[in-house]
C-alpha positions, 0 to 999 in steps of 0.5 A: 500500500502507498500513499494513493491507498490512503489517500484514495481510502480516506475518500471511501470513509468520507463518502461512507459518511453520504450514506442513507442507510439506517444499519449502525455500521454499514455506512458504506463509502466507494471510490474508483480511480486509474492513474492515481485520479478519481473517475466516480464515487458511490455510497450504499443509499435508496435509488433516486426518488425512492426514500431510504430507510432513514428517511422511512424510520426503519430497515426492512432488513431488521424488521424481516431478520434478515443476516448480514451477507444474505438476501441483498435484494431484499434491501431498498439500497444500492450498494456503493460500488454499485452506484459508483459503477452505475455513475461511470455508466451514467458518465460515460466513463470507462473503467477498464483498469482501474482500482475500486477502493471501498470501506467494506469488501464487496459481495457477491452481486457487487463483484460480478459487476466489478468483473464485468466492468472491467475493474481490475483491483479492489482495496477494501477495509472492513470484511464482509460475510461472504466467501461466494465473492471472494471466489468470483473475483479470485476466478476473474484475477482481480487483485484483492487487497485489505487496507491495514492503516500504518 
């Protein structure tokens, strides 16, 4: 890890801090970059023009005991690295090559879509419980790195 990584993950938990979701601790934050510039950002919250959990006063996830790592359709927000891909596509912004860094590592829906993307490195800090994408971005040679803080 140099000093782009931290720059870059200290972007990720500034966007965390955008985040609509009522969960305590999954405020989720992405940035994507190539060549040490930020192409697109993302934070995990309800599409445009739906009200998110916040705004509603409560999670359906917490009403319907849903685990962490399971059922992510049943959830009115897209994830982070899912809006920050979805705004590259919005933008007109390829991101063949480029480096994911995100506050959580990503799920399995999300990994398809960083395969499919083209991105070819993922930084993440915290773990997610879900070994299914690990196993998909290994299989699609994305290099998959936690960030430790020095």
């Amino acid at each position: 890890m140099d000093k782009w990584d931290k720059r870059f993950m200290e972007m990720a938990n500034v966007v965390s801090t955008w985040s609509s979701c009522y969960r305590t601790g999954r405020q989720v934050g992405a940035v994507i970059t190539k060549n040490k510039r930020i192409l697109t950002t993302g934070y995990n919250g309800a599409p445009s023009g739906v009200k998110s959990c916040v705004e509603k006063g409560e999670c359906m996830r917490d009403i319907l005991k849903i685990p962490s790592g399971t059922r992510a359709e049943l959830c009115y927000a897209v994830h982070a690295e899912q809006n920050a891909i979805i705004q590259a596509a919005k933008l007109g912004v390829s991101l063949e090559g480029a480096t994911l860094y995100c506050t959580h590592q990503p799920c399995s829906i999300c990994a398809k879509m960083i395969v499919n993307s083209g991105i070819k490195r993922v930084v993440y800090r915290e773990g997610y419980p879900d070994d299914f994408a690990k196993r998909i971005l290994d299989e699609a040679d994305i290099l998959v790195e936690r960030y430790c803080e020095e």
